[in-house]
PDBQT receptor file of N, H, CA, C and O in Angstrom, charges set to zero:
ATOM      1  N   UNK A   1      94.018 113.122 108.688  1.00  0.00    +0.000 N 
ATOM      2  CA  UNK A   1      94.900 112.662 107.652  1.00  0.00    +0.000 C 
ATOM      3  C   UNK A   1      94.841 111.136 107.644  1.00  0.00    +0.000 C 
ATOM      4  O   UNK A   1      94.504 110.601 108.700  1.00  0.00    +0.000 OA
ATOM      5  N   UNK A   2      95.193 110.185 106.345  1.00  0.00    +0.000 N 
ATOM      6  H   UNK A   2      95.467 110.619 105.487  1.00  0.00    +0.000 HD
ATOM      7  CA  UNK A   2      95.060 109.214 106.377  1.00  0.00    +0.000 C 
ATOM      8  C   UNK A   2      96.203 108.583 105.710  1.00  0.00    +0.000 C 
ATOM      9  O   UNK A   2      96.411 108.777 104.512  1.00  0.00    +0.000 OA
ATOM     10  N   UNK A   3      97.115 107.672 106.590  1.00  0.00    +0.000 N 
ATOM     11  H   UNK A   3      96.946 107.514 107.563  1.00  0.00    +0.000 HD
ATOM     12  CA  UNK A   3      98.404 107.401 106.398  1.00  0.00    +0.000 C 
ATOM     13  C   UNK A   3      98.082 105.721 106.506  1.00  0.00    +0.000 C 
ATOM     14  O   UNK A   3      97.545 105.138 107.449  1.00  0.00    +0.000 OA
ATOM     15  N   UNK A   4      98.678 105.037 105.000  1.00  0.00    +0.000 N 
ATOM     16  H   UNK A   4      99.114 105.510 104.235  1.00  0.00    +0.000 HD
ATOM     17  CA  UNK A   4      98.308 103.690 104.922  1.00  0.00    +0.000 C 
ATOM     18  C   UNK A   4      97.090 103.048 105.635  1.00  0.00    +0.000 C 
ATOM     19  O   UNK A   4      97.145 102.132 106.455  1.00  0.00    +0.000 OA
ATOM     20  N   UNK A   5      96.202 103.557 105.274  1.00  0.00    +0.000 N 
ATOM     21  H   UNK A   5      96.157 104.301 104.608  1.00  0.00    +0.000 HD
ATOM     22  CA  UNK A   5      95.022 103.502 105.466  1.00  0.00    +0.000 C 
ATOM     23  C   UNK A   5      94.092 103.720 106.475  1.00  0.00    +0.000 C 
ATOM     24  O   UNK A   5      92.901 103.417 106.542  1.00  0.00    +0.000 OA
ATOM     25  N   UNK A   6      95.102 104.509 107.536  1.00  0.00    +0.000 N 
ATOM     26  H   UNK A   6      96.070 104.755 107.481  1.00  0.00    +0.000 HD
ATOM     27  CA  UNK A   6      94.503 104.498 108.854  1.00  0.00    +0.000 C 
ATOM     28  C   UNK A   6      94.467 106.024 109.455  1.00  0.00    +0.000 C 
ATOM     29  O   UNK A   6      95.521 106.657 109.385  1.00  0.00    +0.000 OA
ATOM     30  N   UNK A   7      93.113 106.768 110.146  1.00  0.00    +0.000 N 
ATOM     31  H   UNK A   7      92.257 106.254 110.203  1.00  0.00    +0.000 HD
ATOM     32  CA  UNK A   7      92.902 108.398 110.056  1.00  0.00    +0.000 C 
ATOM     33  C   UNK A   7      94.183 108.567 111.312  1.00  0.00    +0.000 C 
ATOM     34  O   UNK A   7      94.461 107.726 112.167  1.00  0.00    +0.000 OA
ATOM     35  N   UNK A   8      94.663 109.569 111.162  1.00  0.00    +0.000 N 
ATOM     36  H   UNK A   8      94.437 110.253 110.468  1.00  0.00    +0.000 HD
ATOM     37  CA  UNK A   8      95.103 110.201 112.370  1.00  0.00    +0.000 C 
ATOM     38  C   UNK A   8      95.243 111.858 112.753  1.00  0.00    +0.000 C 
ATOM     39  O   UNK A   8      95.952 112.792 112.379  1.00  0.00    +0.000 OA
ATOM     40  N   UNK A   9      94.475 111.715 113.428  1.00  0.00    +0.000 N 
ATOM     41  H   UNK A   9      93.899 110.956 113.732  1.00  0.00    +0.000 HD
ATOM     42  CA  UNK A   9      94.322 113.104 113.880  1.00  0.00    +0.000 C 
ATOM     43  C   UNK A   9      95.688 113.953 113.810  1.00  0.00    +0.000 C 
ATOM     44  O   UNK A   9      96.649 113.569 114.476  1.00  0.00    +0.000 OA
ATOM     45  N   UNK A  10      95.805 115.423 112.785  1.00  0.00    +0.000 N 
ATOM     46  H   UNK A  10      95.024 115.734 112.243  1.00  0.00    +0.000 HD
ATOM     47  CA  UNK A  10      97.261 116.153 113.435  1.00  0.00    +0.000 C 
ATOM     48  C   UNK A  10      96.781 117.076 114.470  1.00  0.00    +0.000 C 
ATOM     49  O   UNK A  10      95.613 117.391 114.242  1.00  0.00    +0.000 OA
ATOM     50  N   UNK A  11      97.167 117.512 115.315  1.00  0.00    +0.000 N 
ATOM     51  H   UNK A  11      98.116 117.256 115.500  1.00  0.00    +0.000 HD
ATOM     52  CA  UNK A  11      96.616 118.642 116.501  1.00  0.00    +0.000 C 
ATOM     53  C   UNK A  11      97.110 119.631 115.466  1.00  0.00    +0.000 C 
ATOM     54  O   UNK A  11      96.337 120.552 115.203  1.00  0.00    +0.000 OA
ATOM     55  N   UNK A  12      98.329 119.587 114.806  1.00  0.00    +0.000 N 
ATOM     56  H   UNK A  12      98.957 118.839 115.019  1.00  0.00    +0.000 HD
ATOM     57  CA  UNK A  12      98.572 121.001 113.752  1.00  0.00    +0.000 C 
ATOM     58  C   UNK A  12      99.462 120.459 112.928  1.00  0.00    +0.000 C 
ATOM     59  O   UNK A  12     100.177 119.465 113.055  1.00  0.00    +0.000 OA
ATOM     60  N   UNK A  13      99.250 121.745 111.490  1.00  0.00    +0.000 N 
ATOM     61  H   UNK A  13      98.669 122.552 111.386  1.00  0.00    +0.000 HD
ATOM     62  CA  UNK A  13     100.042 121.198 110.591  1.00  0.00    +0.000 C 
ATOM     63  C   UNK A  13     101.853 121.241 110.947  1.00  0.00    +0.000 C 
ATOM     64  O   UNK A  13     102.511 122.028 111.627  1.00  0.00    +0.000 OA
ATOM     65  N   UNK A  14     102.174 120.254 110.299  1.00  0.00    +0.000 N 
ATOM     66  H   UNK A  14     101.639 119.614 109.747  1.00  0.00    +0.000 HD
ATOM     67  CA  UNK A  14     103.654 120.187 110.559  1.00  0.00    +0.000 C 
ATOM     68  C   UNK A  14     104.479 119.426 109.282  1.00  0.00    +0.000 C 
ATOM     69  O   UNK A  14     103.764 118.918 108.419  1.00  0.00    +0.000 OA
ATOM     70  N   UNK A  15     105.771 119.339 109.144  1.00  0.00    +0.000 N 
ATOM     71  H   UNK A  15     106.352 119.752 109.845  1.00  0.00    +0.000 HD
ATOM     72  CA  UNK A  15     106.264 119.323 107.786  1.00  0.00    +0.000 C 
ATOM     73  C   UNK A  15     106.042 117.693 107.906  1.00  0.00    +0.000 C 
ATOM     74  O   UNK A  15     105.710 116.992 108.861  1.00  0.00    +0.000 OA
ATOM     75  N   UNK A  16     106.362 117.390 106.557  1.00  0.00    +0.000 N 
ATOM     76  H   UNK A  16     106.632 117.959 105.780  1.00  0.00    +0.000 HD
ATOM     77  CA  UNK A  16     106.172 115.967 106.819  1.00  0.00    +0.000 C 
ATOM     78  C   UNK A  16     107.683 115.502 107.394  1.00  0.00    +0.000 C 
ATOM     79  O   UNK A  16     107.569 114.701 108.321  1.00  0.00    +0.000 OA
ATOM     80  N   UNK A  17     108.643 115.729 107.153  1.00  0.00    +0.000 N 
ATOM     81  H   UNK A  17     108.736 116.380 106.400  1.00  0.00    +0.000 HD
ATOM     82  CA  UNK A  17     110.058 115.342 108.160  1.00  0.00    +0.000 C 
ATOM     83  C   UNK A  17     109.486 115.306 109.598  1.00  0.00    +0.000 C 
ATOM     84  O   UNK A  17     109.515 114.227 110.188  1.00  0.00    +0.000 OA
ATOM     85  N   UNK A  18     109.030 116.264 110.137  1.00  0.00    +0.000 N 
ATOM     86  H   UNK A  18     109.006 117.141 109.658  1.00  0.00    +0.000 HD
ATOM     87  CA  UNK A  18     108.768 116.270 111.625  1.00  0.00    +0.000 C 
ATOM     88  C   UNK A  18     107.545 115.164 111.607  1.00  0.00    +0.000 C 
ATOM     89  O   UNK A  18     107.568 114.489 112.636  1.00  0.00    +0.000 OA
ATOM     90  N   UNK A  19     106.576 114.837 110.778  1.00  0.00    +0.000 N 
ATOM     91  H   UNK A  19     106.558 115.386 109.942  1.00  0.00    +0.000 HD
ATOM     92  CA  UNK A  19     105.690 113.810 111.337  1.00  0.00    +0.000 C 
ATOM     93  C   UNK A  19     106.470 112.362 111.207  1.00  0.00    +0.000 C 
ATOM     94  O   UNK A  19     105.976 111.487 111.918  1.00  0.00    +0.000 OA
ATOM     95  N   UNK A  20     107.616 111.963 110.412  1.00  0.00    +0.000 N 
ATOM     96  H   UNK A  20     108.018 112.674 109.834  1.00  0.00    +0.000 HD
ATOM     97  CA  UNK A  20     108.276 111.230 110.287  1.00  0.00    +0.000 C 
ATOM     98  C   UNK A  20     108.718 110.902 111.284  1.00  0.00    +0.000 C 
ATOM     99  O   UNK A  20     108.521 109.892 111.960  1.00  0.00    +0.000 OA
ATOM    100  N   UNK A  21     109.504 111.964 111.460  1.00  0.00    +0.000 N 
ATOM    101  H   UNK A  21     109.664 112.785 110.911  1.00  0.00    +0.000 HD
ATOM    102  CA  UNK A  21     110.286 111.422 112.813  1.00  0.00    +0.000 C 
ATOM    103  C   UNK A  21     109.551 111.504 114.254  1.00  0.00    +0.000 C 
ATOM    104  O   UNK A  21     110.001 111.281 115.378  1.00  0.00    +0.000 OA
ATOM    105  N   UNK A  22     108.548 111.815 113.924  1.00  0.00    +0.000 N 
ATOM    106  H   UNK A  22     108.182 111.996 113.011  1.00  0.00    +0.000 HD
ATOM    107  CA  UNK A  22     107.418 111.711 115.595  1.00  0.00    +0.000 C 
ATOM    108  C   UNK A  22     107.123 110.593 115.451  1.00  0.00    +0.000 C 
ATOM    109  O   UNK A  22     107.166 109.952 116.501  1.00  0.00    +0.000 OA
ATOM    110  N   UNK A  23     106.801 109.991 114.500  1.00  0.00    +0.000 N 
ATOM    111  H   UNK A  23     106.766 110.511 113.647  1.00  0.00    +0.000 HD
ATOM    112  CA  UNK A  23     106.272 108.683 114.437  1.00  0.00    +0.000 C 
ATOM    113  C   UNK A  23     107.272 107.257 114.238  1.00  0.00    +0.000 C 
ATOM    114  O   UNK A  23     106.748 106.174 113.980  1.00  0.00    +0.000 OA
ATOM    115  N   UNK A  24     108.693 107.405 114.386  1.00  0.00    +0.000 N 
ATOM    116  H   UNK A  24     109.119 108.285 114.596  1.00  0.00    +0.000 HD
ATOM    117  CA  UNK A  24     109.566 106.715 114.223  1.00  0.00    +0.000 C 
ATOM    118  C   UNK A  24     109.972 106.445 113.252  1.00  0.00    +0.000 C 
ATOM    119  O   UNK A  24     110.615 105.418 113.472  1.00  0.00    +0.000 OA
ATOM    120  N   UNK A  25     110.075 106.774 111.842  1.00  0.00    +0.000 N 
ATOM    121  H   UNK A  25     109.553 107.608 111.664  1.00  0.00    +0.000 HD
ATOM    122  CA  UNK A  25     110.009 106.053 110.826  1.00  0.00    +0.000 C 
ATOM    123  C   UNK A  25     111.550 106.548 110.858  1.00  0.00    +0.000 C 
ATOM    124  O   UNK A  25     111.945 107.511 111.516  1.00  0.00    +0.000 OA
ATOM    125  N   UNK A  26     112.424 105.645 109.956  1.00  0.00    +0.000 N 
ATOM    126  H   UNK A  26     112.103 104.863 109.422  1.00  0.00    +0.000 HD
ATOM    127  CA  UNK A  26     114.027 105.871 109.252  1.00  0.00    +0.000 C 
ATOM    128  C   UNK A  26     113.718 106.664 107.785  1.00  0.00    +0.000 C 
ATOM    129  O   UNK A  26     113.415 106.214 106.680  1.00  0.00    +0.000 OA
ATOM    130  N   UNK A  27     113.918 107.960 108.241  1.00  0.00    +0.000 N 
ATOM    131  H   UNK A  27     114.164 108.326 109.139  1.00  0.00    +0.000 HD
ATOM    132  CA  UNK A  27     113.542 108.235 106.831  1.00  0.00    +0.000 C 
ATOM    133  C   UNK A  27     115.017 107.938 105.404  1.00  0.00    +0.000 C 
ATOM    134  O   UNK A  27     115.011 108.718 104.452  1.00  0.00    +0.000 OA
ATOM    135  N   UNK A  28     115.684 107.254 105.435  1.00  0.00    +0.000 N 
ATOM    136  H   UNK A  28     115.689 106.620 106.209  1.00  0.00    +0.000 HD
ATOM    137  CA  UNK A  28     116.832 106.234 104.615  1.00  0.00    +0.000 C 
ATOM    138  C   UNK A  28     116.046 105.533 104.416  1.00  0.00    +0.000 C 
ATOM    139  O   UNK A  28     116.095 105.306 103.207  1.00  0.00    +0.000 OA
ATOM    140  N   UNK A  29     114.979 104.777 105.025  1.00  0.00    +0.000 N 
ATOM    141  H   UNK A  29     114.939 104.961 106.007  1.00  0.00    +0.000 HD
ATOM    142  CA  UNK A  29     114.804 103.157 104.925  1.00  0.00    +0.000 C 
ATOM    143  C   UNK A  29     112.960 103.079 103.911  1.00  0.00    +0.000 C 
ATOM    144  O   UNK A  29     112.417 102.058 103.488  1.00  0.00    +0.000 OA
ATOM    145  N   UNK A  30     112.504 104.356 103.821  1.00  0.00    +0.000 N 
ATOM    146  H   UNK A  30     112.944 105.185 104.164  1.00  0.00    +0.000 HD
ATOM    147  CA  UNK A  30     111.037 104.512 102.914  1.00  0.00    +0.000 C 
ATOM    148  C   UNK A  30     111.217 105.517 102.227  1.00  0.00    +0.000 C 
ATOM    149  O   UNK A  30     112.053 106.417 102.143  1.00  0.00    +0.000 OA
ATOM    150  N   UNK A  31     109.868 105.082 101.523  1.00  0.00    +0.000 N 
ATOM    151  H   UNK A  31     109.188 104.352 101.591  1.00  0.00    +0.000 HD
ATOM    152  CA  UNK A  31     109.420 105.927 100.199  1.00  0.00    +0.000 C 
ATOM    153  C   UNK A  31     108.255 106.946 100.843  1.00  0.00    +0.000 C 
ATOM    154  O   UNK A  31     107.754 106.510 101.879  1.00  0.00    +0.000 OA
ATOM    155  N   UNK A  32     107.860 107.963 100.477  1.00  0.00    +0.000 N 
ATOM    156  H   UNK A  32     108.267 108.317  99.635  1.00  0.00    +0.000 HD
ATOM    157  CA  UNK A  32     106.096 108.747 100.560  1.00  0.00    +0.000 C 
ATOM    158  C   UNK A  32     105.184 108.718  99.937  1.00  0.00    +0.000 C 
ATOM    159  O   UNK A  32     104.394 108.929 100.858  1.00  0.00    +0.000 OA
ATOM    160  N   UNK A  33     104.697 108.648  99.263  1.00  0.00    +0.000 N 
ATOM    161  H   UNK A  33     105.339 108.477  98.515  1.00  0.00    +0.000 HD
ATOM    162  CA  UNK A  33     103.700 109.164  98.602  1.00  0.00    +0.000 C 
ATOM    163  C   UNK A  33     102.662 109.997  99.373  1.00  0.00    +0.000 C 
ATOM    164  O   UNK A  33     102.344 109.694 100.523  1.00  0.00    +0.000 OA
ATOM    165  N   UNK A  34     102.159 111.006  98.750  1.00  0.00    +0.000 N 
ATOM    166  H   UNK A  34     102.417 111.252  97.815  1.00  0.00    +0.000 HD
ATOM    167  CA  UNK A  34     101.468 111.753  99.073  1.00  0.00    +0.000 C 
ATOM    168  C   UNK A  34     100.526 112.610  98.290  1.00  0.00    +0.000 C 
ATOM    169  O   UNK A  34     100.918 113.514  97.553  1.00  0.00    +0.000 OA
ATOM    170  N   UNK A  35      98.741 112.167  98.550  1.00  0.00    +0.000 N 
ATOM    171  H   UNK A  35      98.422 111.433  99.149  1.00  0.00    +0.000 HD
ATOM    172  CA  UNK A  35      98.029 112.467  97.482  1.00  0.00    +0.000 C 
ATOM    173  C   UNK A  35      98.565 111.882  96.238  1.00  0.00    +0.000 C 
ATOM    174  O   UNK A  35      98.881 112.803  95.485  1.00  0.00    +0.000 OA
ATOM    175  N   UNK A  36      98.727 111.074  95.872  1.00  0.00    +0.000 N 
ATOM    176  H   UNK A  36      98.470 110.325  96.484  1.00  0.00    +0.000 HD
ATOM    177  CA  UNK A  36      99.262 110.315  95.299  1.00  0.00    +0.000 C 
ATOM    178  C   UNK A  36     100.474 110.354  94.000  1.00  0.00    +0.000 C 
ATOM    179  O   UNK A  36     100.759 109.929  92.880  1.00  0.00    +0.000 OA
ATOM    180  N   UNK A  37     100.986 111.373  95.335  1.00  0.00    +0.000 N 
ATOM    181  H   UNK A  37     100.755 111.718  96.245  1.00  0.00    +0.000 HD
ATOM    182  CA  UNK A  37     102.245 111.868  94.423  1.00  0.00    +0.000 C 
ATOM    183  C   UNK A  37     103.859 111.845  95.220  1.00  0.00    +0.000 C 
ATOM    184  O   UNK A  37     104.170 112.319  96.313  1.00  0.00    +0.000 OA
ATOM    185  N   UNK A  38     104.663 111.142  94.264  1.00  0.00    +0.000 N 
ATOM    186  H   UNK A  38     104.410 110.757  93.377  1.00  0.00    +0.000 HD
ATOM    187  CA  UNK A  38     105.611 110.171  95.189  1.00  0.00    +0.000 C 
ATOM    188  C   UNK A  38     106.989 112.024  95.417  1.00  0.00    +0.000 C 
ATOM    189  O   UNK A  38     107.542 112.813  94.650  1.00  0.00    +0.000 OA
ATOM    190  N   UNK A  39     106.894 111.815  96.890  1.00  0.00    +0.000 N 
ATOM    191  H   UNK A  39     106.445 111.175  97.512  1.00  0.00    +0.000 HD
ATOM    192  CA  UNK A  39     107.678 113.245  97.630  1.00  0.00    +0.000 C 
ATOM    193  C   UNK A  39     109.318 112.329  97.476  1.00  0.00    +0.000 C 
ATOM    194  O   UNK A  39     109.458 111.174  97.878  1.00  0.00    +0.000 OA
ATOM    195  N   UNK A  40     110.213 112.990  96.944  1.00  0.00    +0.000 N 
ATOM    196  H   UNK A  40     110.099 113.928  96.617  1.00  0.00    +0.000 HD
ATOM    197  CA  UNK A  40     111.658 113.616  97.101  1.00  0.00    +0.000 C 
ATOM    198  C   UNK A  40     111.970 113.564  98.454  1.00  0.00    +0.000 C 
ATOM    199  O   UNK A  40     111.380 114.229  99.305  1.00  0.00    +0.000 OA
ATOM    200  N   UNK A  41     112.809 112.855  98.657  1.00  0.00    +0.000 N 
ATOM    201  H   UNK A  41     113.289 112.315  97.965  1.00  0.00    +0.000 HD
ATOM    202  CA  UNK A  41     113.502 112.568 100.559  1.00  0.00    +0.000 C 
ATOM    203  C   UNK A  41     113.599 114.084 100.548  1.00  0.00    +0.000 C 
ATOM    204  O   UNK A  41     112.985 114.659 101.447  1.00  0.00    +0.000 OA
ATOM    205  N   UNK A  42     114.461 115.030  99.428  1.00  0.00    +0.000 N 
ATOM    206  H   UNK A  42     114.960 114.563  98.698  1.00  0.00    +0.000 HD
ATOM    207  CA  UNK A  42     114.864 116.589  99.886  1.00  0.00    +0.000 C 
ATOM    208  C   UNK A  42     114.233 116.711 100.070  1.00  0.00    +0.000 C 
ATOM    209  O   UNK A  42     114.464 116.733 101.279  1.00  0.00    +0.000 OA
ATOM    210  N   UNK A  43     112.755 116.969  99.978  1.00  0.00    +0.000 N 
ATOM    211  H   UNK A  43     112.568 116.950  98.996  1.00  0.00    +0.000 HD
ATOM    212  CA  UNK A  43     111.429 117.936 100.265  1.00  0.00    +0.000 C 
ATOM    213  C   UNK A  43     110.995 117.407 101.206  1.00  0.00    +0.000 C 
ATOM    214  O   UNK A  43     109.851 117.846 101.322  1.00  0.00    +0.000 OA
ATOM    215  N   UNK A  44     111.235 116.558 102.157  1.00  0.00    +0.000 N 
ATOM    216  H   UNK A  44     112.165 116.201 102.063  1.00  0.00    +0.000 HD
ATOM    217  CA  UNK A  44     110.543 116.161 103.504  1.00  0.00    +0.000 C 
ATOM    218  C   UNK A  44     110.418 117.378 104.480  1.00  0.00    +0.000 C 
ATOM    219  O   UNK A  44     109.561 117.503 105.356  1.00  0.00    +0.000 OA
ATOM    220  N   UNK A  45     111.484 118.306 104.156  1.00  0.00    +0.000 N 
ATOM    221  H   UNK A  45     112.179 118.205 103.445  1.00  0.00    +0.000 HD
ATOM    222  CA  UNK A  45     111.279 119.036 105.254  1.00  0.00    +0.000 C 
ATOM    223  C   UNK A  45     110.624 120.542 104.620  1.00  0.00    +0.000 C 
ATOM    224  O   UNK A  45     110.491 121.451 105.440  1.00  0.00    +0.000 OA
ATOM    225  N   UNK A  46     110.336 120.730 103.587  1.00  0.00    +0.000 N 
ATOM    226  H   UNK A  46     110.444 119.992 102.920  1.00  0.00    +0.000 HD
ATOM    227  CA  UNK A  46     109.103 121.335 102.892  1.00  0.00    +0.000 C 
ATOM    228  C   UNK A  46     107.893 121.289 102.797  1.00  0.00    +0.000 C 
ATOM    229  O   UNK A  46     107.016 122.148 102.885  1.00  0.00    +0.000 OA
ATOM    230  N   UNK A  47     107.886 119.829 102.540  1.00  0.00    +0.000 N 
ATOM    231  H   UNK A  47     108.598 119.131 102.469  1.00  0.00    +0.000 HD
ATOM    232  CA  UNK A  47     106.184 119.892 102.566  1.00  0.00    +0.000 C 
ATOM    233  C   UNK A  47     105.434 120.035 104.043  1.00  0.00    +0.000 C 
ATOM    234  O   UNK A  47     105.792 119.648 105.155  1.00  0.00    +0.000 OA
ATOM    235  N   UNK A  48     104.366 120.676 103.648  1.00  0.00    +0.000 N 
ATOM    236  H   UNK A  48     104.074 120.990 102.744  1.00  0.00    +0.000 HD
ATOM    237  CA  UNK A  48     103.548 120.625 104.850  1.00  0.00    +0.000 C 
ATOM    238  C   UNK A  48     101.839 119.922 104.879  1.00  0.00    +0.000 C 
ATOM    239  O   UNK A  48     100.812 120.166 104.246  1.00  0.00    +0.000 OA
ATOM    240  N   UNK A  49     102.100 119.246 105.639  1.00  0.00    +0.000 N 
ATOM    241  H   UNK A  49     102.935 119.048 106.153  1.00  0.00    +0.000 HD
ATOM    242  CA  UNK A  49     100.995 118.092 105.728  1.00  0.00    +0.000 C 
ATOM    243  C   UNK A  49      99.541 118.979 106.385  1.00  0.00    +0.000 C 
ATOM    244  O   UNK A  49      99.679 120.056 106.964  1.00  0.00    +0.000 OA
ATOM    245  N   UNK A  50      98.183 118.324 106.178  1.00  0.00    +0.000 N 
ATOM    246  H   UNK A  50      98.071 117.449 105.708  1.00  0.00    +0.000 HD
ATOM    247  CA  UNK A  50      97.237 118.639 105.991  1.00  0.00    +0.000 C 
ATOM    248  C   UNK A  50      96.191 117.542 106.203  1.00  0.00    +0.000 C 
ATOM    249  O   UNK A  50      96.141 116.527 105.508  1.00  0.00    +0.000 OA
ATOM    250  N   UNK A  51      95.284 117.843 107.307  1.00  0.00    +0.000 N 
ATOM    251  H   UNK A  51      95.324 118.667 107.872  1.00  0.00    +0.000 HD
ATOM    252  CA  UNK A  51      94.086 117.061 107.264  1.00  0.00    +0.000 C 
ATOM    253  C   UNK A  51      93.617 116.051 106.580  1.00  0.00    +0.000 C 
ATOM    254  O   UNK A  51      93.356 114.874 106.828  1.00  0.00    +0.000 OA
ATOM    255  N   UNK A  52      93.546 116.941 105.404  1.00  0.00    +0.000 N 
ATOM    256  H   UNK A  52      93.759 117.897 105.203  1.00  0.00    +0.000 HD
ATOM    257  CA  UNK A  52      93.004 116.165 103.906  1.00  0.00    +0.000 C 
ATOM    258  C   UNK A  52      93.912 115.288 103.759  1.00  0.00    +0.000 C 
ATOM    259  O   UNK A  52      93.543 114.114 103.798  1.00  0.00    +0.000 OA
ATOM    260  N   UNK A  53      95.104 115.532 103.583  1.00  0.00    +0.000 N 
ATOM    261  H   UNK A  53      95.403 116.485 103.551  1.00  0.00    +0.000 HD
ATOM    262  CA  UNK A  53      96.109 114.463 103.117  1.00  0.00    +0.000 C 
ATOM    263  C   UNK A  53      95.933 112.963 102.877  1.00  0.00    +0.000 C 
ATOM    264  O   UNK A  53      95.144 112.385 103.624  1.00  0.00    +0.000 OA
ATOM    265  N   UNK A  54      96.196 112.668 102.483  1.00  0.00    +0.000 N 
ATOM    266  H   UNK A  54      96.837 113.138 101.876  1.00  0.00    +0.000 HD
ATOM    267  CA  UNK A  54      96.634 111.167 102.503  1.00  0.00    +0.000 C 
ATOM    268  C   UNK A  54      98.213 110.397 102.284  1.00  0.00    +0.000 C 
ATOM    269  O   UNK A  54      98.844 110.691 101.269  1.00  0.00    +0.000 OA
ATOM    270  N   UNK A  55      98.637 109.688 103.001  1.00  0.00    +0.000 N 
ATOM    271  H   UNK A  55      98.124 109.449 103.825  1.00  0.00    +0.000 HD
ATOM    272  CA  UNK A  55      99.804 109.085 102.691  1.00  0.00    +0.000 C 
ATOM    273  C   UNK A  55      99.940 107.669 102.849  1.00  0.00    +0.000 C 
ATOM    274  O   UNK A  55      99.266 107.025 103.653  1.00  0.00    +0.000 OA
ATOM    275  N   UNK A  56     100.893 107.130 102.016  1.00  0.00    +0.000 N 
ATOM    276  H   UNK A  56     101.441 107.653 101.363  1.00  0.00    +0.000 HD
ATOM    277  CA  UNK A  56     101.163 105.782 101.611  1.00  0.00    +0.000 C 
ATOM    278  C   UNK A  56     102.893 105.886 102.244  1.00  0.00    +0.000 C 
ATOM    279  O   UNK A  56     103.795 106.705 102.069  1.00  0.00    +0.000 OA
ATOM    280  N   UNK A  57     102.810 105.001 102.794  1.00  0.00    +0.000 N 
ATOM    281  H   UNK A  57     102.077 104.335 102.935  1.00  0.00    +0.000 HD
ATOM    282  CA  UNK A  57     104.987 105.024 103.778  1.00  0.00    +0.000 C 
ATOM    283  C   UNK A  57     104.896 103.816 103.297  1.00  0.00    +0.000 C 
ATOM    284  O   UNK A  57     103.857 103.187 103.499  1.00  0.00    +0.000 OA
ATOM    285  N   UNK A  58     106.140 103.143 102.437  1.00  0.00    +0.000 N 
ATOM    286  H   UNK A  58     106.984 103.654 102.273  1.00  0.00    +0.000 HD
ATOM    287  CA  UNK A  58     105.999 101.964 102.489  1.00  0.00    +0.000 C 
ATOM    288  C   UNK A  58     107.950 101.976 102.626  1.00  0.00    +0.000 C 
ATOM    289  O   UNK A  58     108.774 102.617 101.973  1.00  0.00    +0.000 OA
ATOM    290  N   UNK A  59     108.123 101.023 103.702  1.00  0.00    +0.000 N 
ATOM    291  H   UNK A  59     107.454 100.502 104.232  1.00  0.00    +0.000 HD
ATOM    292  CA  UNK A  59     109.742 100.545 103.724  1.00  0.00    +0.000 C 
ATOM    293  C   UNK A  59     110.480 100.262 102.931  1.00  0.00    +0.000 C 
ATOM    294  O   UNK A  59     109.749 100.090 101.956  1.00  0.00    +0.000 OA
ATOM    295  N   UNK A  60     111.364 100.095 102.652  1.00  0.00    +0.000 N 
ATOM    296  H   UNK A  60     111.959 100.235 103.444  1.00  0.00    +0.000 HD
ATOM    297  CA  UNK A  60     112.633  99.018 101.914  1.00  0.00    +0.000 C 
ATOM    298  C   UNK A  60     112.837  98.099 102.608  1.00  0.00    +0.000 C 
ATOM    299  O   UNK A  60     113.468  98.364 103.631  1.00  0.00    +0.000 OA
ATOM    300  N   UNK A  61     112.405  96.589 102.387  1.00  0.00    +0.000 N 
ATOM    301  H   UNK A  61     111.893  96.373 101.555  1.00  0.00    +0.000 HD
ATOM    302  CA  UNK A  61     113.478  95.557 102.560  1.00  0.00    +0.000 C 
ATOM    303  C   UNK A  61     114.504  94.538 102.106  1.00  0.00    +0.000 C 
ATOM    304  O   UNK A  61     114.375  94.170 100.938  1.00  0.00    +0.000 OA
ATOM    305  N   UNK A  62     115.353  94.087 102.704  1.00  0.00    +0.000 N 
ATOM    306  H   UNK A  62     115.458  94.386 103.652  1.00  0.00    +0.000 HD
ATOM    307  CA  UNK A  62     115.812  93.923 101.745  1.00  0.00    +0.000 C 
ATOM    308  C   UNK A  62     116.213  92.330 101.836  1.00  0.00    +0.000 C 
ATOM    309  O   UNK A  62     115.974  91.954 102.984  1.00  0.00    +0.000 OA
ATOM    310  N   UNK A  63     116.698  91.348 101.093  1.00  0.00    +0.000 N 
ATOM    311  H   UNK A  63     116.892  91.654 100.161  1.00  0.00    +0.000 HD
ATOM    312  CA  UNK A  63     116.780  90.194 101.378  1.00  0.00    +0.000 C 
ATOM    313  C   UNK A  63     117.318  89.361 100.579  1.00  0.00    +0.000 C 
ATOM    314  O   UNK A  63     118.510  89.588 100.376  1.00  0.00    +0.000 OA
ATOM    315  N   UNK A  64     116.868  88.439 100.025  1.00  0.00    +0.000 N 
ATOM    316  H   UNK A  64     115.899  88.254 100.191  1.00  0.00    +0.000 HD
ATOM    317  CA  UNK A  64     117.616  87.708  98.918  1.00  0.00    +0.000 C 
ATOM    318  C   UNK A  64     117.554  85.942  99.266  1.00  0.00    +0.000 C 
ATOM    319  O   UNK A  64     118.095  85.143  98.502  1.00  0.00    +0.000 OA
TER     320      UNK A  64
């Protein structure tokens, strides 16, 4: 799978909520995209991620 531009091996498929939170992310604080189609915070714990995949995580910051 290839997440902001970089491969990472899954040992198995898993929802994308659970790769989220294996990988630290705040899921409050980003967006998904996936295959280049932007995922619903509800459906994090629906979808199920895939080899092929590709994903784009990009944060919120915020500032002013």
């Amino acid at each position: 799978m290839k997440v902001n531009g970089t491969i990472i091996l899954l040992a198995e498929n898993t929802t994308l909520l659970n790769f989220l939170k294996a990988q630290s992310f705040d899921i409050n604080t980003i967006a998904v995209e996936r295959n280049g189609e932007i995922i619903p915070r509800s459906a994090y714990k629906n979808v199920i991620l895939y080899d092929e995949d590709t994903l784009e995580i990009v944060r919120f910051v915020g500032g002013g």
